[in-house]
N, C-alpha and C positions, 0 to 999 in steps of 0.2 A: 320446083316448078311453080311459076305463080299463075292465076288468072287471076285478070283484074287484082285486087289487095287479098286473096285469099291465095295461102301457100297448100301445098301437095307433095308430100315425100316420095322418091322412087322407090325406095325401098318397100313399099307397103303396097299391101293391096286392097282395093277399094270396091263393096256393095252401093250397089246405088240406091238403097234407104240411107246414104251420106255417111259409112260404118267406115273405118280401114284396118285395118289387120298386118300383124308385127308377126309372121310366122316362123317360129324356130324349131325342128324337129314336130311334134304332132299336136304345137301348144301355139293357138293364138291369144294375141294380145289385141284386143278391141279397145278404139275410142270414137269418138266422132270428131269428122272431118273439119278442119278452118272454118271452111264452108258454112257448114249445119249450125256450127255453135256461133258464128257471127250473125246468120240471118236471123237465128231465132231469140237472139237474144242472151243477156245475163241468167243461167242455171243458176235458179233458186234451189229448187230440190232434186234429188235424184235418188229414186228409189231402187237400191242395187239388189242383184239374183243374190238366192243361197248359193253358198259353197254344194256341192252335191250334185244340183238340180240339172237333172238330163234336159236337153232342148234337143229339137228339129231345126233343121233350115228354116227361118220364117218363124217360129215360135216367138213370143213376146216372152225377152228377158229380163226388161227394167222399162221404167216408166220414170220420164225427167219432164221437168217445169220448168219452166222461164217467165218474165214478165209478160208475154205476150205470144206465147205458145204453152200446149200442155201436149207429151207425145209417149209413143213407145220407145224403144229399142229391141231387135228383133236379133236373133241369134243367125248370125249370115253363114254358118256352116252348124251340121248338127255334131254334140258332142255333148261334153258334160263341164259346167263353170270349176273349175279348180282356181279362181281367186278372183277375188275384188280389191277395188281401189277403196279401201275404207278410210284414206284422209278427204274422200270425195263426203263421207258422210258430215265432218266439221268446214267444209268448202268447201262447194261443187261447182265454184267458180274457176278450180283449176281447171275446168273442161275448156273454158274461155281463157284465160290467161296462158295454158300451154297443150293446148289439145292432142300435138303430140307427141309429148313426155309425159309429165307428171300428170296429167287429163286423162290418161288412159282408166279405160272403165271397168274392164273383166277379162280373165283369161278362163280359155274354152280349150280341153284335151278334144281334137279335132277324132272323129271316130267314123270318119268317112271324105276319107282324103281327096276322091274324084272331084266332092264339091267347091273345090278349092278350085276346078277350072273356070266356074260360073262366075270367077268373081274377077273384077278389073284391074289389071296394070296401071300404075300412073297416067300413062299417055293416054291411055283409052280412058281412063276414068277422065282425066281432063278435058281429052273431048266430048265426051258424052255431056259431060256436062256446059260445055260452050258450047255448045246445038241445044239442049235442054231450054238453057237460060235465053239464047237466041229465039228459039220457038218462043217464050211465053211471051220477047217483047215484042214478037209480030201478033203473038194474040191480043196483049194489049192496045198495040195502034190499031187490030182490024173492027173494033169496039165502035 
């Protein structure tokens, strides 16, 4: 599914801090979205979670750079990281170049499955986000 030149997998599903999630059995796969990683630019760095490290929903997991943004990433279901993308530590431009394949960022043992409702289907995430980007260009002209 495309908007505009950025693409969106059905299979995945999608937070709207721009996350999407590859869920097999109780193990997500986290990257960020076409989206996120075109607006914000070339990933200079990306500081990846421990292996181990318990999150909450919303907890700050990693912390990525670009030329023109510096941000978090947030754990969009709680659970516990059982892996990181460690070729992201010698190129973290694969986040850019294949956001979602080889870009993928961390995988999270999910430890509270309901929160898996809160989080968006392709279609909805696609819309949510074509009214999002809609809003801000009315905010723009209302200036």
């Amino acid at each position: 599914m495309k908007l505009g030149e950025w693409s969106f997998c059905k299979d995945l599903l999608y937070h709207k801090e721009h996350l999407w999630l590859e869920v097999k059995d109780s193990i997500a796969r986290v990257g960020l979205t076409d989206y996120a990683q075109d607006t914000r630019g070339d990933v200079l760095y990306l500081g990846l979670p421990k292996i181990g490290l318990r999150v909450q929903q919303g907890d700050t997991v990693a912390t990525i750079e670009t030329g023109k943004w510096v941000g978090r990433l947030i754990a969009p279901v709680t659970g516990t990281i059982v892996g990181i993308n460690s070729q992201l530590s010698r190129n973290p431009q694969l986040i850019n170049q294949d956001p979602y394949g080889e870009g993928w960022i961390f995988q999270l043992r999910i430890s509270n499955q309901t929160e898996l409702s809160s989080l968006l289907k392709c279609d909805e995430f696609y819309h949510w986000l074509e009214h999002t980007l809609a809003n801000q260009v009315d905010c723009e002209l209302d200036r």
